[in-house]
GUVEXLUM-250821 format. One record per atom (N, C-alpha, C): y, z, x; atom name; residue number from 1. Coordinates in steps of 0.02 Angstrom, whole numbers, plus 50000, padded with zeros to 5 digits. Each point is the difference from the previous one (the first is absolute). Layout:
<recs>
+-------+-------+-------+------+-----+
!     v !     w !     u ! site ! pos !
+-------+-------+-------+------+-----+
!     Y !     Z !     X !   CA ! NUM !
...
+-------+-------+-------+------+-----+
</recs>
This chain:
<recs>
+-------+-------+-------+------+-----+
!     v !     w !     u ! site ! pos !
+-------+-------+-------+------+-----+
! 54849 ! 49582 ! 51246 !    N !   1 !
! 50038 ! 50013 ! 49939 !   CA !   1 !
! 50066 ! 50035 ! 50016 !    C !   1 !
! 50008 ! 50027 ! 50058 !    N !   2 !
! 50052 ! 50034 ! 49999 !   CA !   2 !
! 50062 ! 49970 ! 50022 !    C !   2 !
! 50058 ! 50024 ! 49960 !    N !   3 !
! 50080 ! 49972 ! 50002 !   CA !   3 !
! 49965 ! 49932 ! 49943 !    C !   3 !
! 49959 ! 49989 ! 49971 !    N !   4 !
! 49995 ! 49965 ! 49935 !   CA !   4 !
! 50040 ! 50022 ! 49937 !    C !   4 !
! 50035 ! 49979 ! 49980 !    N !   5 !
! 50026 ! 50021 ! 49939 !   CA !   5 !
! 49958 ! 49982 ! 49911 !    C !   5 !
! 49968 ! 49942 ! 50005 !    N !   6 !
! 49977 ! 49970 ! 49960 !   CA !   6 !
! 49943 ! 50028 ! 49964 !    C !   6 !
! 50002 ! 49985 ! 49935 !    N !   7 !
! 49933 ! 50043 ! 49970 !   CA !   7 !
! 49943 ! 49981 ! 50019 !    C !   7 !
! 49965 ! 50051 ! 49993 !    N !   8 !
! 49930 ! 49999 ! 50034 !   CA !   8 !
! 49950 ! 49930 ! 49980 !    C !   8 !
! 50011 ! 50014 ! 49919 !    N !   9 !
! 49946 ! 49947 ! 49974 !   CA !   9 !
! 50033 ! 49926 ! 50021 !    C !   9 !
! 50084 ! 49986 ! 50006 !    N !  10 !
! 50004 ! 49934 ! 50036 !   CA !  10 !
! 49995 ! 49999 ! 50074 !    C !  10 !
! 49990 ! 50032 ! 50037 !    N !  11 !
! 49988 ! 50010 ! 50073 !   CA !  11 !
! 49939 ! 49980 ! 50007 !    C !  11 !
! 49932 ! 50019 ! 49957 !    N !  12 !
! 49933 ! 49990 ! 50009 !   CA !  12 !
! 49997 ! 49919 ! 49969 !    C !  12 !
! 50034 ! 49994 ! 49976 !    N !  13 !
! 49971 ! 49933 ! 49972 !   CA !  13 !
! 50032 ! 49943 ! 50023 !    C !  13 !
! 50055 ! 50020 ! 50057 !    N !  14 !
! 50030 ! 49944 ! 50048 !   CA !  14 !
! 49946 ! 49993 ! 50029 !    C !  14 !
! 49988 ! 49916 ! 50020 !    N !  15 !
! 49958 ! 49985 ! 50021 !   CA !  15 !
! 50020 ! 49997 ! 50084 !    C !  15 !
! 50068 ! 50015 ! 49996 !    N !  16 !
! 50021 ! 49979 ! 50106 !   CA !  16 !
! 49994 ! 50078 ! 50007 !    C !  16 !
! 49982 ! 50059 ! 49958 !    N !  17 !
! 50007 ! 50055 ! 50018 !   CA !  17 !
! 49911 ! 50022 ! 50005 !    C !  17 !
! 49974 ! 49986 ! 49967 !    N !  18 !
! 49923 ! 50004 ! 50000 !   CA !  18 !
! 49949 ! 49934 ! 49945 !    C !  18 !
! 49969 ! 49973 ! 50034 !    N !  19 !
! 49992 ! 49944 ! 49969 !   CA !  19 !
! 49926 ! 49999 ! 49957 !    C !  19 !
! 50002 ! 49967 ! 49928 !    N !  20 !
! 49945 ! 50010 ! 49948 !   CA !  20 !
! 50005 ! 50036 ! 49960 !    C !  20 !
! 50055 ! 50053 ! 50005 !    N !  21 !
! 49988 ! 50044 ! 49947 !   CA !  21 !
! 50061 ! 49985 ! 49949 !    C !  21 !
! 49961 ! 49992 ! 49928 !    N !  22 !
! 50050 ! 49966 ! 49948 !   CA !  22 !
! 50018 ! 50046 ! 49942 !    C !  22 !
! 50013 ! 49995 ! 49936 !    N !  23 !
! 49999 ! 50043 ! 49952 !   CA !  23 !
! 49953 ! 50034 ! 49972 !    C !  23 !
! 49949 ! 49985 ! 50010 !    N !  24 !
! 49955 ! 50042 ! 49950 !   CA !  24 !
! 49972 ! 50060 ! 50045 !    C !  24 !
! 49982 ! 49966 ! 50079 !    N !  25 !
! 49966 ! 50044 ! 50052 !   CA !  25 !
! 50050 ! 50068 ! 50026 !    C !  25 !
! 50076 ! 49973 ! 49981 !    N !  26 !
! 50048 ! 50035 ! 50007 !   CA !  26 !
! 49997 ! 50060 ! 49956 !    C !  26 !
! 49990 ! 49980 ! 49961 !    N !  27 !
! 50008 ! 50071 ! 49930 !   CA !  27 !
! 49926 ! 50052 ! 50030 !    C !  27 !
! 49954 ! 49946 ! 50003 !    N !  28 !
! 49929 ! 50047 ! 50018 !   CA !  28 !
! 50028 ! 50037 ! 50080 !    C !  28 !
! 50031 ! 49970 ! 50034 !    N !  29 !
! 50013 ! 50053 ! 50067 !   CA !  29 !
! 50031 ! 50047 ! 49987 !    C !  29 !
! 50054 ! 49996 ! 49959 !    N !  30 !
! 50073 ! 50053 ! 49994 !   CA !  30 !
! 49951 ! 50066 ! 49945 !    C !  30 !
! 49951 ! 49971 ! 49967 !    N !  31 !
! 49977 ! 50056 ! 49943 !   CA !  31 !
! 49959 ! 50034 ! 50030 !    C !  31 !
! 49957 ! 49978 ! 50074 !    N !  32 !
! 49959 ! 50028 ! 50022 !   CA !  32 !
! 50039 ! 50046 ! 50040 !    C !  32 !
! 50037 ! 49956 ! 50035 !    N !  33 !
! 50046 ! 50084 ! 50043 !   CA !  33 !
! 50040 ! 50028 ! 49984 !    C !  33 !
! 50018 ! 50001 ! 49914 !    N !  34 !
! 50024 ! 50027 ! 49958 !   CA !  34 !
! 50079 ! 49992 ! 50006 !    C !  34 !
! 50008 ! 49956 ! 50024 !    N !  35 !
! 50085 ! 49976 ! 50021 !   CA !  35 !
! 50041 ! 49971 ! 49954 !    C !  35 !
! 50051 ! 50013 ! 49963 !    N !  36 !
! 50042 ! 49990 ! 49957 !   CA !  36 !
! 50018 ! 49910 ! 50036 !    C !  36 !
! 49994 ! 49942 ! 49949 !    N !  37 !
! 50019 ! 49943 ! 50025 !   CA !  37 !
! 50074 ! 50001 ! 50011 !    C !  37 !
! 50045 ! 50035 ! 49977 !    N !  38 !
! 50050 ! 50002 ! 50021 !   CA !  38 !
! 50028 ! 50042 ! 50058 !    C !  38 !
! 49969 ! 50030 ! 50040 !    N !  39 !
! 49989 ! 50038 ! 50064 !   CA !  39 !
! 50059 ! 49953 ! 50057 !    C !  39 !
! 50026 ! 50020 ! 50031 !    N !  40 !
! 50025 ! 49969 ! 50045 !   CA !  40 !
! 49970 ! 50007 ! 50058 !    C !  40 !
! 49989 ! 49931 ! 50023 !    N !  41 !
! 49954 ! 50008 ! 50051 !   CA !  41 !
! 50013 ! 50037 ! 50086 !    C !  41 !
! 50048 ! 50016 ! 50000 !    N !  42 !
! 50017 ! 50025 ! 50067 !   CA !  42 !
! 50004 ! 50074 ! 50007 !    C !  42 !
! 50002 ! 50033 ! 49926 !    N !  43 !
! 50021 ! 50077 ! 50006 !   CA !  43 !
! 49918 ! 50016 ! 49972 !    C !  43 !
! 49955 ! 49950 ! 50000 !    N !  44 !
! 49922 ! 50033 ! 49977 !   CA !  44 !
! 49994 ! 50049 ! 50053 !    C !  44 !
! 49948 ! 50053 ! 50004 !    N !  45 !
! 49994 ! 50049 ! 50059 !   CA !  45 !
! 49933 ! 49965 ! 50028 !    C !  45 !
! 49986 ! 50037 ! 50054 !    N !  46 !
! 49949 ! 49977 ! 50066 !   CA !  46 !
! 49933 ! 50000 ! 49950 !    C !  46 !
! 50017 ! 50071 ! 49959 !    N !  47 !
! 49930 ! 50009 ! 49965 !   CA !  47 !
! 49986 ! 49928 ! 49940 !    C !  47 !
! 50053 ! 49972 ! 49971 !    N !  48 !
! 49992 ! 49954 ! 49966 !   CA !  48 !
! 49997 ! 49937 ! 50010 !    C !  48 !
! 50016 ! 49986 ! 50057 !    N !  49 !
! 49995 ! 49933 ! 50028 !   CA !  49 !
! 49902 ! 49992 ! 50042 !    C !  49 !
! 49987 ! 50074 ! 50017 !    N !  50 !
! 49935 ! 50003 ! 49997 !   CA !  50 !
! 49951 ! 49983 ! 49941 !    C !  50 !
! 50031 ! 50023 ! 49956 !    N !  51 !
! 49965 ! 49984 ! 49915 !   CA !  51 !
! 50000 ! 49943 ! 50000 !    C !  51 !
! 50063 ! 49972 ! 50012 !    N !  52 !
! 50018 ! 49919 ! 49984 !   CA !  52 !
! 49941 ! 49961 ! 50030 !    C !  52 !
! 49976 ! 50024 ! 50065 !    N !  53 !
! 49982 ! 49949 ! 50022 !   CA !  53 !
! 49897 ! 49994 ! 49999 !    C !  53 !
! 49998 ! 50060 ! 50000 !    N !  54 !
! 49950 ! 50019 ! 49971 !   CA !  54 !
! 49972 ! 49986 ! 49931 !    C !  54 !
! 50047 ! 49990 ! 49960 !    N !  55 !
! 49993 ! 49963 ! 49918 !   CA !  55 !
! 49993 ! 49942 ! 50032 !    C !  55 !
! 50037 ! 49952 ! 50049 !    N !  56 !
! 50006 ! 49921 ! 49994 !   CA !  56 !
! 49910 ! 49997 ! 50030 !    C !  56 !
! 49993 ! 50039 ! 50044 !    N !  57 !
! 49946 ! 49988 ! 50032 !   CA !  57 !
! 49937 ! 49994 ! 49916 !    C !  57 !
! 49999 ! 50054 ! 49991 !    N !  58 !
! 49941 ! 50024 ! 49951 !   CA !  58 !
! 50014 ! 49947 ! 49932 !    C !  58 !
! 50046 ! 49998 ! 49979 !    N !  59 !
! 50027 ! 49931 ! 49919 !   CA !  59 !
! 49977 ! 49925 ! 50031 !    C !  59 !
! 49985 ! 49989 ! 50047 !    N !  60 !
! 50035 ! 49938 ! 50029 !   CA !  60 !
! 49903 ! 49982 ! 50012 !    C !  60 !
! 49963 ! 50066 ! 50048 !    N !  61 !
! 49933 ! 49985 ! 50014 !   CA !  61 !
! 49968 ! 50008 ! 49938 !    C !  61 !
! 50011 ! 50030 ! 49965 !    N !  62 !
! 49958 ! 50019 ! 49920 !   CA !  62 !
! 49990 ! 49918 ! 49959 !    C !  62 !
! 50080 ! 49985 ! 50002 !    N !  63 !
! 50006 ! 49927 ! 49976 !   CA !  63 !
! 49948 ! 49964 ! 50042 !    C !  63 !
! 50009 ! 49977 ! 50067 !    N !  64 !
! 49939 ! 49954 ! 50042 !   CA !  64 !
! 49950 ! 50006 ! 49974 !    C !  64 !
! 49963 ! 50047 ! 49995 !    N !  65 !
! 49929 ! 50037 ! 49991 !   CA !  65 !
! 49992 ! 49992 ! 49941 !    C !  65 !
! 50050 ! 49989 ! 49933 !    N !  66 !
! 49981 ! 49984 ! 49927 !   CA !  66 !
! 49987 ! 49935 ! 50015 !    C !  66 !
! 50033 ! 49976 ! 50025 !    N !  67 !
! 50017 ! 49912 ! 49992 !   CA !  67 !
! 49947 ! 49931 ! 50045 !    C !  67 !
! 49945 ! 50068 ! 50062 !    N !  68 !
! 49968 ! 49948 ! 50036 !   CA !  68 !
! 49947 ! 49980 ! 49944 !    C !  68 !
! 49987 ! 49939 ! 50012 !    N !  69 !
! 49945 ! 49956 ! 49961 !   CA !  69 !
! 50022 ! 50002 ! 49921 !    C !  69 !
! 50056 ! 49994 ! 49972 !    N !  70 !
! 50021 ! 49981 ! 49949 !   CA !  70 !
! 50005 ! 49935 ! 49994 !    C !  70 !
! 49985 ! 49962 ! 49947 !    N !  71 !
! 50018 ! 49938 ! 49992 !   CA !  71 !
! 50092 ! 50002 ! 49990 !    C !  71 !
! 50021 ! 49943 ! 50008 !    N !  72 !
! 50068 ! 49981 ! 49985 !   CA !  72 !
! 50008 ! 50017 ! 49937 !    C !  72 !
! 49961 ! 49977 ! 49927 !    N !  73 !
! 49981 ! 50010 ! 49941 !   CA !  73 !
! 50023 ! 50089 ! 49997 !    C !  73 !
! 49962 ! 50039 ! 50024 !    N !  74 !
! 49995 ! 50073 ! 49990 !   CA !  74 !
! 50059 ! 50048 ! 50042 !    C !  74 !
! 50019 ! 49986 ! 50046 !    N !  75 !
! 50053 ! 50007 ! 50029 !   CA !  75 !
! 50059 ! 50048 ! 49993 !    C !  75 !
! 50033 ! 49971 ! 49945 !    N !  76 !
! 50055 ! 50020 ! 49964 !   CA !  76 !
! 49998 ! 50072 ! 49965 !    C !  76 !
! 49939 ! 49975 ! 49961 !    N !  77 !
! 49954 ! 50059 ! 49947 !   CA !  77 !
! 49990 ! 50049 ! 50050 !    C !  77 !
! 49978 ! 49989 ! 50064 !    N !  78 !
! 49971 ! 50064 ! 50033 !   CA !  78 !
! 50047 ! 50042 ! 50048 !    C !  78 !
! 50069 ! 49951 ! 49996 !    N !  79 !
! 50051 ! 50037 ! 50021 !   CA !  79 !
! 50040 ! 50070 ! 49971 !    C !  79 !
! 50009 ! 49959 ! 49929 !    N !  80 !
! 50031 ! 50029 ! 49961 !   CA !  80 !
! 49952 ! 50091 ! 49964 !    C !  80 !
! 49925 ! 49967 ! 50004 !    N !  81 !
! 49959 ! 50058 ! 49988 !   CA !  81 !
! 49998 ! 50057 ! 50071 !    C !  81 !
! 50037 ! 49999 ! 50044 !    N !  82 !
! 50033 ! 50060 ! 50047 !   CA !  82 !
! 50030 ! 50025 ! 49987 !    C !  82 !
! 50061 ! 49979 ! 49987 !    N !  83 !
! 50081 ! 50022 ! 49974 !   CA !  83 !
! 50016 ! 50066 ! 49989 !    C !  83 !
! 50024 ! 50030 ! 49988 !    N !  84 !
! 50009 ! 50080 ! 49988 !   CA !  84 !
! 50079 ! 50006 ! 49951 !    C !  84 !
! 50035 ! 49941 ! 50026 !    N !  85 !
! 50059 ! 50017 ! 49973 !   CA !  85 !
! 50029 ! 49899 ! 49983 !    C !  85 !
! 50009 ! 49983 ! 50052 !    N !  86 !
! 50005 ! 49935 ! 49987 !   CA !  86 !
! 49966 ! 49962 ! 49912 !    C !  86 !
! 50052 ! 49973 ! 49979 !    N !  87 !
! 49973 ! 49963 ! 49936 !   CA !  87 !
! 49970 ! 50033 ! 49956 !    C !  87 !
! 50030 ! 50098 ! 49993 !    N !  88 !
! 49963 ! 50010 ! 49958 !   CA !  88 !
! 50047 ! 50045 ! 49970 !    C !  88 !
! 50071 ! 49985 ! 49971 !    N !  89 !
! 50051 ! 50044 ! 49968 !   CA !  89 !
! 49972 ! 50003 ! 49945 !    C !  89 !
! 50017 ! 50078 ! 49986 !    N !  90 !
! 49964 ! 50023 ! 49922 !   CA !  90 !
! 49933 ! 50036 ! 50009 !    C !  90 !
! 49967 ! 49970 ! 50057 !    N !  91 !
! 49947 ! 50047 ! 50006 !   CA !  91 !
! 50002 ! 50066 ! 50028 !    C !  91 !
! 49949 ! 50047 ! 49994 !    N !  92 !
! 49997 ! 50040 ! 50048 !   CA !  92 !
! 49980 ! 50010 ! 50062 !    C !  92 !
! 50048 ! 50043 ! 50049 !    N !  93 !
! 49982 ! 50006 ! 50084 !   CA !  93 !
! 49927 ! 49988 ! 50009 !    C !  93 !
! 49956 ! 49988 ! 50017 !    N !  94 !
! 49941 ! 50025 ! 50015 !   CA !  94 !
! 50006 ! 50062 ! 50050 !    C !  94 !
! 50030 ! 50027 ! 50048 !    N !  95 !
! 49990 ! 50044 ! 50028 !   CA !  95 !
! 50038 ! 50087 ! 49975 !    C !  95 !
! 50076 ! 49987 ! 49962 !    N !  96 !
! 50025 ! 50055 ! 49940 !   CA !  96 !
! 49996 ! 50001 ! 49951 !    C !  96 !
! 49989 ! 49935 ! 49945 !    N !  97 !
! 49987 ! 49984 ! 49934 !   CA !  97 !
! 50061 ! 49978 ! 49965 !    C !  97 !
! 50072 ! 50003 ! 50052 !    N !  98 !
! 50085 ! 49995 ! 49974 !   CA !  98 !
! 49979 ! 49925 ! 49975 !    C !  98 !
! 50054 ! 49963 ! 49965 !    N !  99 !
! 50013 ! 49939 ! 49959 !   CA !  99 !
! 50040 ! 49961 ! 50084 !    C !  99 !
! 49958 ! 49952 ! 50017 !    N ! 100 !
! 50023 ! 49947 ! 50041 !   CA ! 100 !
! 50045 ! 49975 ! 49984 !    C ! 100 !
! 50044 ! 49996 ! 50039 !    N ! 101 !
! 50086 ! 49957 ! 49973 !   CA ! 101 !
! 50008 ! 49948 ! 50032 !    C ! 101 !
! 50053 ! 49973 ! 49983 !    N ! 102 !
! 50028 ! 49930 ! 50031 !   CA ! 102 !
! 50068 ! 50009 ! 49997 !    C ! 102 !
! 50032 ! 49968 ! 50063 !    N ! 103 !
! 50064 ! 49977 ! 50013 !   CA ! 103 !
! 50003 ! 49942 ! 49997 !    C ! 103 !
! 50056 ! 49969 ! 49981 !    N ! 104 !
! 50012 ! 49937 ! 50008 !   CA ! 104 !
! 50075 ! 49996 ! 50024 !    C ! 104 !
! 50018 ! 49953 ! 50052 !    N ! 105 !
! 50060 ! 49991 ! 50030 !   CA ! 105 !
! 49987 ! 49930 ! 50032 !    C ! 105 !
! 50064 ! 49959 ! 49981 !    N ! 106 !
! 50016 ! 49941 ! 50028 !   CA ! 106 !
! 49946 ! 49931 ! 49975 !    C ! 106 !
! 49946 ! 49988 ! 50052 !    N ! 107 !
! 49936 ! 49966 ! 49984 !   CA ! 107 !
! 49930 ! 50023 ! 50001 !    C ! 107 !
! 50017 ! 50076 ! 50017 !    N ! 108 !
! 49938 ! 50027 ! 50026 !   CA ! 108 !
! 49973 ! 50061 ! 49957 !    C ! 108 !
! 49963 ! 50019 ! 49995 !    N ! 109 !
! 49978 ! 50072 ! 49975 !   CA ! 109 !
! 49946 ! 50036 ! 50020 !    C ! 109 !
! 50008 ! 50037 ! 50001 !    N ! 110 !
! 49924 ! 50060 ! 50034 !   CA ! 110 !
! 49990 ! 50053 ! 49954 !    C ! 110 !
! 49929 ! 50016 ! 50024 !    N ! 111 !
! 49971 ! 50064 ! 49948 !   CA ! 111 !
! 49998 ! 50049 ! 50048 !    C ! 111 !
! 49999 ! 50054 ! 49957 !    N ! 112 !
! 49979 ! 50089 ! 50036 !   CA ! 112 !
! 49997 ! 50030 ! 49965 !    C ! 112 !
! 49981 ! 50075 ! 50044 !    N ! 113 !
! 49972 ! 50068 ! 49926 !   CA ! 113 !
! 50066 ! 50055 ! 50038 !    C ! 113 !
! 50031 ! 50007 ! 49939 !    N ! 114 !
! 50062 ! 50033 ! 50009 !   CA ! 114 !
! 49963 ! 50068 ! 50035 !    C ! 114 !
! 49935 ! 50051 ! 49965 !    N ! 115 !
! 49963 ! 50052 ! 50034 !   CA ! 115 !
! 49995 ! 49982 ! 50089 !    C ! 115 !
! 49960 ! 49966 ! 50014 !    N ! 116 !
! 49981 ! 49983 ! 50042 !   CA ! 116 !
! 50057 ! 50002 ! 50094 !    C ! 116 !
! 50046 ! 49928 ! 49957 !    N ! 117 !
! 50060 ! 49970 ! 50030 !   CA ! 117 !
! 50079 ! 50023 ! 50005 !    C ! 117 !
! 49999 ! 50009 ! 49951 !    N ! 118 !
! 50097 ! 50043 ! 50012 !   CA ! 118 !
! 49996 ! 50066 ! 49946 !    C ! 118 !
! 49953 ! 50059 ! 50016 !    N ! 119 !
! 50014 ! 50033 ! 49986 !   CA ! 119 !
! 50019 ! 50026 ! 49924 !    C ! 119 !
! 49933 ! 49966 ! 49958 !    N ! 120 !
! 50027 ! 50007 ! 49923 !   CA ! 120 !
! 50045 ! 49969 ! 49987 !    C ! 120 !
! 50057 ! 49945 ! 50049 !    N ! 121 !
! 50054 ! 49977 ! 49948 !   CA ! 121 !
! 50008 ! 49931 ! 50014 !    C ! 121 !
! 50014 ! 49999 ! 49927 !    N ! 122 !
! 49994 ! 49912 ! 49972 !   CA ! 122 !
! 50051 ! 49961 ! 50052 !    C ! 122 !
! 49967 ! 49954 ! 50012 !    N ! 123 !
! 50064 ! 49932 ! 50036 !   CA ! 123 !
! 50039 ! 49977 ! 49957 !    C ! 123 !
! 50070 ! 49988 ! 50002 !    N ! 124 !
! 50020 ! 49962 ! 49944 !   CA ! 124 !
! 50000 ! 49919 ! 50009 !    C ! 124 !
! 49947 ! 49964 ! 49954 !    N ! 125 !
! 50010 ! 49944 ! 49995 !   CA ! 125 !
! 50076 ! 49963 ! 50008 !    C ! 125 !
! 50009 ! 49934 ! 50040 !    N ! 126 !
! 50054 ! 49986 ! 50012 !   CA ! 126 !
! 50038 ! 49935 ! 49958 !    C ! 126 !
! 49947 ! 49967 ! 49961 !    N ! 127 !
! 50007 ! 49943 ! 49948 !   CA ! 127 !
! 50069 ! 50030 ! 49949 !    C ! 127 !
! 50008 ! 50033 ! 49988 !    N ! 128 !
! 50045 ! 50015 ! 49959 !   CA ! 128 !
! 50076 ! 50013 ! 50020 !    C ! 128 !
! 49988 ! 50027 ! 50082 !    N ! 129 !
! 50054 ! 50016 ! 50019 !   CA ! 129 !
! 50044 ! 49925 ! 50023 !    C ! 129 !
! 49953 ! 49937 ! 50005 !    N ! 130 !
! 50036 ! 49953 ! 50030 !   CA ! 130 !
! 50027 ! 49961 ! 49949 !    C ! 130 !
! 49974 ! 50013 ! 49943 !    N ! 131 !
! 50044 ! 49972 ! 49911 !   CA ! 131 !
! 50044 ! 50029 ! 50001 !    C ! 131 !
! 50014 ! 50067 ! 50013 !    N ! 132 !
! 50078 ! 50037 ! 49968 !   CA ! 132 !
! 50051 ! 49994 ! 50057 !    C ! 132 !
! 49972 ! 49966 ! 50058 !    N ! 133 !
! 50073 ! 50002 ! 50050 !   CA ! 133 !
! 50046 ! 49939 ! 49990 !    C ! 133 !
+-------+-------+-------+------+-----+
</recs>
C-alpha cells in the first residue's frame, strides 16, 4: 500500500491489486477494521494495514464457512444474512447501534457506520455534487 495514493475501498476492490474482493465484502472489511472507505491507502499506519488484513482474512473465511453446502437456490440469502453493514442503509450498526449510511459516487456506492468508521462523521454523499457542477 505504500506511496498508494488511492482510496482504500477502491484499492481493495481492484482486482490487479488483490483479487475477489468486490463491493459488498469491501464495506464488511473496511467496518471490521474500522477504516473510513475514504482512507487513503498509503498513509494507513502499520497498525491499520494489520487490521486491514486481518478483517480480509476473518470477512472473507466467515463468508466460506456460511456458504459451504448451500444450494445455488440459498446462496444469495445466506450471504446477505452476514452483512453487518453492506445493503443495509437505515439500519442499525450491529456492533454501536449508529444509523448505517451510504455514499454514492459515480456508479458505485458503499455502506458504513459513521461510529464505527470515520469517527462519528457523516461521508458526504457525492450524487449531488456531480448535478451542480
Amino acid at each position: 500500500m505504500a506511496g498508494n495514493t488511492g482510496r482504500i475501498k477502491t484499492v481493495i476492490t481492484d482486482q490487479k491489486v488483490i483479487a475477489g474482493i468486490g463491493n459488498a465484502y469491501s464495506d464488511e472489511i473496511l467496518h471490521v477494521a474500522k477504516i473510513s472507505p475514504f482512507a487513503t491507502a498509503g498513509k494507513l499506519s502499520g497498525a491499520q494495514l494489520t487490521c486491514l488484513h486481518e478483517a480480509m482474512a476473518s470477512v472473507l473465511s466467515d463468508a466460506v464457512r456460511r456458504s459451504v453446502g448451500q444450494g445455488a437456490a440459498m446462496l444469495k440469502g445466506e450471504k446477505r444474512s452476514g452483512l453487518r453493514v453492506h445493503a443495509r442503509t437505515g439500519l442499525p450498526c450491529p456492533v454501536c447501534g449508529d444509523t448505517v449510511r451510504e455514499v454514492s459516487f459515480a456508479d458505485k456506492s458503499f455502506q458504513y457506520c459513521p461510529t464505527c468508521q470515520t469517527g462519528g462523521k457523516a461521508l458526504a454523499d457525492r450524487r449531488m455534487s456531480r448535478l451542480l457542477k
